[in-house]
N, C-alpha and C positions, 0 to 999 in steps of 0.2 A: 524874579517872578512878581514884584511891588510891582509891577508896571501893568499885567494883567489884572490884580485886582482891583487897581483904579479905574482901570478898561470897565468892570465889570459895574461895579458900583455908581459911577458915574453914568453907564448906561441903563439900569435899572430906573435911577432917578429920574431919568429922560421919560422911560416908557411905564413907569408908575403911577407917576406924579404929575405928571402934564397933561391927562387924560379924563373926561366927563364918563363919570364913572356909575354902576349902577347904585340905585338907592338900596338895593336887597341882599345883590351878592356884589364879589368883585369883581365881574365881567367890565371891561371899559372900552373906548373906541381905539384898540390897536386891532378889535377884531373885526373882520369886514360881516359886513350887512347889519351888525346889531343897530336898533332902534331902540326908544326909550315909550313909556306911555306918560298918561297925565302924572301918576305917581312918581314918575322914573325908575322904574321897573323895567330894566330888560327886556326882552323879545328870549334871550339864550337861558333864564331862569326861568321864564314862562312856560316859556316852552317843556323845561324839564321838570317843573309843579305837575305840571298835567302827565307827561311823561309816569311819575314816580306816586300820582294818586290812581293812575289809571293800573300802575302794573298791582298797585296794593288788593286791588279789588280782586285782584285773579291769586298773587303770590298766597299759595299753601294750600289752596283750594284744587287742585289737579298735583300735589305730589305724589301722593300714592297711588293715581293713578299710573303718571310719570316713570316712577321707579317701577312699577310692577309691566309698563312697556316694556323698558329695558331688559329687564331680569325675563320676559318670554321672547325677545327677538334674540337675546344672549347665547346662541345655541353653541358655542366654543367655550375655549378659557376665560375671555376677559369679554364682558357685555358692553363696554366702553372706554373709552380714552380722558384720559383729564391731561389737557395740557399743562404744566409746571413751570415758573420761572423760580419760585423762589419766594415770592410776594405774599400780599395777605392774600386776597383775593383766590388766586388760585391754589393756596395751600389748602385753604378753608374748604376749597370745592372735593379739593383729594380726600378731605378728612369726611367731608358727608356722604360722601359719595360711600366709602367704606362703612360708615357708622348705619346708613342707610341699607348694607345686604349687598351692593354692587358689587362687581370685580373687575376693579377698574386696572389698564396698565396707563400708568403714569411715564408721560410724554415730556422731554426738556432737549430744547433744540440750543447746542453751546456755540456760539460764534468767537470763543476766544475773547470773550470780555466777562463772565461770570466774576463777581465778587466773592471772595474767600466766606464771607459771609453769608451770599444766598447758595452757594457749593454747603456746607455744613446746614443752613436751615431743610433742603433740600434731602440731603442725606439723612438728616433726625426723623423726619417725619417718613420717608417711604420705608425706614430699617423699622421704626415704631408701629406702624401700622401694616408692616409685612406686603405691601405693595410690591410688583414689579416694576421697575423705570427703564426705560426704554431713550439713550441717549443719542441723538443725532449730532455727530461732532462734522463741523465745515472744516474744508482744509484752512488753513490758518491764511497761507498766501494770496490763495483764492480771495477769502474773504477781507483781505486788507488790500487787493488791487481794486475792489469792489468798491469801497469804501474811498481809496481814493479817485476813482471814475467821480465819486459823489460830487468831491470837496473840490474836483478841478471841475467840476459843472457848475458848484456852488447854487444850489439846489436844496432847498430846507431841509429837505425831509429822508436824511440820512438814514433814520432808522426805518426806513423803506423795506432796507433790508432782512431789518431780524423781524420786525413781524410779517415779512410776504414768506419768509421763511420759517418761522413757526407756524402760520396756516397752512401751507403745504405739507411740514413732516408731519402734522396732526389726520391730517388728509389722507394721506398716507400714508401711515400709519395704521388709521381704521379698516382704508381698505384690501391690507396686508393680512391683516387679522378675520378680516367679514364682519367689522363692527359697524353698529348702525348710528352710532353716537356720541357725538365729543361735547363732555361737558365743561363749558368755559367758564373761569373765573369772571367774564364780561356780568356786567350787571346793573340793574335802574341807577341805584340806590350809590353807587359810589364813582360808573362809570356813562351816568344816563344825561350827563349836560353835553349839548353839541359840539366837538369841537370846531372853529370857525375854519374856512375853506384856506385862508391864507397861514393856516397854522402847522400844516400837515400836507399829506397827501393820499390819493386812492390807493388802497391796499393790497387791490388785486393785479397792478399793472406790471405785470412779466414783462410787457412791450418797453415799457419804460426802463425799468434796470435791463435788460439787454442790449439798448439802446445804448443806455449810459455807461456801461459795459464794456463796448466795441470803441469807446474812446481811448481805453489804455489795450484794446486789443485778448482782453480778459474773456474766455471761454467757462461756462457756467459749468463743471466736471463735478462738483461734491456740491454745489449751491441747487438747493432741491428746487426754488419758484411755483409759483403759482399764478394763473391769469384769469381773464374770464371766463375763457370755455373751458379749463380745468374745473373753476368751482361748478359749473353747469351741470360737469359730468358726474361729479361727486355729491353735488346736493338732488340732483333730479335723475339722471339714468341711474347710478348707485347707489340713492338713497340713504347716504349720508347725512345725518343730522348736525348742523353747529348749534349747540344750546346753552342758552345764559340760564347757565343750572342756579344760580344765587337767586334768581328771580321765582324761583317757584317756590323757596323757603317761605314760609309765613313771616319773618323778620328776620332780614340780615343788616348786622350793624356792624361795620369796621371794626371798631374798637371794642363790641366783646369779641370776635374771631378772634382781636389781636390777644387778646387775653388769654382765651383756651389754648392760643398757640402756643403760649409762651409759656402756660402752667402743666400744659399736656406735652409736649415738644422742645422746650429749650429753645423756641422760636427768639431770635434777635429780630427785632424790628428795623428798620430805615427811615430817614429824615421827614421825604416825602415820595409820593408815591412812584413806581418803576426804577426806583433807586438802587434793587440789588444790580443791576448790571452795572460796571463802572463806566463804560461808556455812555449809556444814558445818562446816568446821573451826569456825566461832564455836558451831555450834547443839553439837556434841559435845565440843566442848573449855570450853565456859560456860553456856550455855542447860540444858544436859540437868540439870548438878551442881545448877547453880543453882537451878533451877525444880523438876525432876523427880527431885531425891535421883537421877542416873541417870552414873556412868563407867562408859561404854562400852569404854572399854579395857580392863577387867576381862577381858568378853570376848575383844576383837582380841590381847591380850597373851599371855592364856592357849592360844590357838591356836601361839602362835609358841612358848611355852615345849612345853605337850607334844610337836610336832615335835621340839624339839630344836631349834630355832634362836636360842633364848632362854632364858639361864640365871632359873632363877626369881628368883633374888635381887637379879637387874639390872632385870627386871620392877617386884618390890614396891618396888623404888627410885625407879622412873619413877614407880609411881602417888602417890610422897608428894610430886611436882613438881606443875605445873599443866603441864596438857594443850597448852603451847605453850614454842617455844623459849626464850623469855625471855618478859619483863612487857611487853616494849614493845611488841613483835609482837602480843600481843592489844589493850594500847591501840589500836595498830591498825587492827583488825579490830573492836571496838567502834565507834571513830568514822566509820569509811570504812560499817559496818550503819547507823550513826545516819542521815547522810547520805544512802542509800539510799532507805532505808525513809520517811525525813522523818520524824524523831521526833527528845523531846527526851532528854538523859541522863535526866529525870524518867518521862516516858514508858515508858523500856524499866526502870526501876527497880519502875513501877507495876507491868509486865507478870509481871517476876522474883516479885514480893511474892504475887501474887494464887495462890490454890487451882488445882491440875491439876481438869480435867475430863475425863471417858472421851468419846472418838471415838463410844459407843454412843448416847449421847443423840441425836446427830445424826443418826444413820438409816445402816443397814449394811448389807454384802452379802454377810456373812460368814455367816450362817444359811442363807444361799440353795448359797457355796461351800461348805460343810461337809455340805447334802446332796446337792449332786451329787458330790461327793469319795466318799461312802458308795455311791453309785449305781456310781461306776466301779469301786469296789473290789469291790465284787458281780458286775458283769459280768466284771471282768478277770480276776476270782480272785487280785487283789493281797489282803493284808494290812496 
């Protein structure tokens, strides 16, 4: 396995180190369209100064109103949904949400990569707080032909998957129940800087994993999906709400959540962010550097350094590490993926070597959301 971690490290340094980098956060040019001003300041920090001064001016000032929506549209058992992986973010939302007077049922969609770790964080807090959770398990097989549709498309954005499908069972979910309300651990303050287009992909594109799908001849049977005129129907005919419930707190800060987690909950924390699943942690802490020139933590870092919760120079320290606690922990998480997936070290070496291809080849839905996006913005008189 020495041979992947030199793979790794060596390509960090490529996509680190070789790049005109911002003077405020550590956004640099592996991400498409950033720009620099006279300071050298970003365009993707700028952006989220104004982003996270503007939500401040609203955050606390409409909670109670907020929560006393909820608690009269709540005409059943549970007034809302909180999605759940495991993480801070949306632990913290289960926990207000409760402390708050809601009844909320907690939502966790498992594709077969849950870490032992966020399974027990997960399990502390809704036994502790007397929550219902409501588990959507995918067939296992299903979801690893899926998976590899991805990696023989070779196609970034592998994790396409588990969040098109935690939007959908949340979605579903609510409208199972009659709920008008899923409050999402999403938020300015930890998850408000842009991701770049070449980093990722659209979230809502059914059309795209079906596509990618029908390569290994894979039929969606326990894969819930979701596309665009799904979410249409659930945010506008049914009246579904998606809410970054963190943002209407008066202050939410990472690291006291982290704390209350851990003093109230027996909450274990993780390296760096999305880390309880093991598969993420492998796709963003090796896959991404590896394959797609892509650290993500550039990103997740630089949210916590402009907050203020991260000194920048403890930041640019972490990014000259590899994206895991030590070398053996990804050993790992390489051979426990190998395993899985049924592949050989040769195999995933092949998949590493070969050329990114764009998600658009395969057929998108992202022309169809960009003009109903325009549609709403003309009627709503948004901007």
């Amino acid at each position: 396995m020495d041979d992947f971690i030199t793979l790794l490290k060596k390509r960090l340094e490529e996509i680190n180190e070789e790049q005109e980098r911002c003077k405020r956060c550590l956004m640099d040019t592996t991400a498409d369209g950033i720009v620099f001003d006279e300071k050298g300041f970003c365009n993707y920090c700028t952006d989220f100064l104004f982003k996270v001064n503007s939500s401040n001016k609203k955050r606390g000032l409409s909670l109670e109103s907020f929560v006393n929506k909820v608690k009269s549209d709540g005409k059943k058992k549970y007034d809302c949904i909180v999605g759940v992986s495991g993480g801070v973010d949306s632990s913290y939302a289960l926990l207000k949400a409760k402390e708050l007077g809601l009844r909320p049922l907690a939502v966790h969609m498992d594709n077969g990569w849950d870490s032992e770790l966020a399974s027990n964080n997960i399990k502390n807090l809704v036994e502790k707080l007397n929550v219902d959770l409501c588990t959507y398990v995918i067939d296992w097989k299903e979801y690893r032909e899926l998976m590899q549709a991805f990696f023989d498309a070779d196609v970034i954005d592998v994790e396409l998957l588990y969040d098109n499908a935690m939007l959908a069972v949340c979605y579903q979910q609510a409208d199972k129940y009659g709920i008008k309300y899923i409050l999402a651990g999403t938020n300015t303050s930890t998850e408000g800087m842009k991701l770049p287009k070449n980093w990722n992909w659209f979230k809502y594109d059914k059309k795209n994993i079906r596509n990618l799908a029908k390569l290994r001849n894979v039929k969606l049977k326990t894969f819930p999906a979701i596309g665009t005129l799904d979410f249409v129907n659930f945010e506008f005919v049914k009246k579904i709400k998606w809410i970054s419930f963190l943002d209407y707190l008066s202050k939410y800060s990472k690291s006291d959540a982290l704390k209350i987690l851990q003093e109230g909950f027996s909450y274990q924390s993780y390296p760096y962010k999305h880390y309880e699943s093991v598969f993420t942690r492998l796709y963003q802490g090796f896959i991404l550097p590896v394959k797609f020139g892509v650290d993500k933590r550039k990103n997740h870092l630089s949210t916590l350094v402009l907050t203020g919760e991260m000194k920048k120079e403890e930041a640019e320290h972490l990014l000259k590490e590899i994206p895991y606690p030590n070398e053996q922990e990804l050993i790992n998480d390489i051979e426990y993926f190998l395993e899985r997936m049924e592949w050989s070290k040769g195999n995933f070496m092949e998949y590493l070597k070969r050329p990114e291809k764009p998600h658009s080849i395969y057929g998108s839905e992202i022309q169809l959301w960009e003009r109903l996006s325009k549609i709403y913005k003309l009627v709503s008189g948004k901007s």
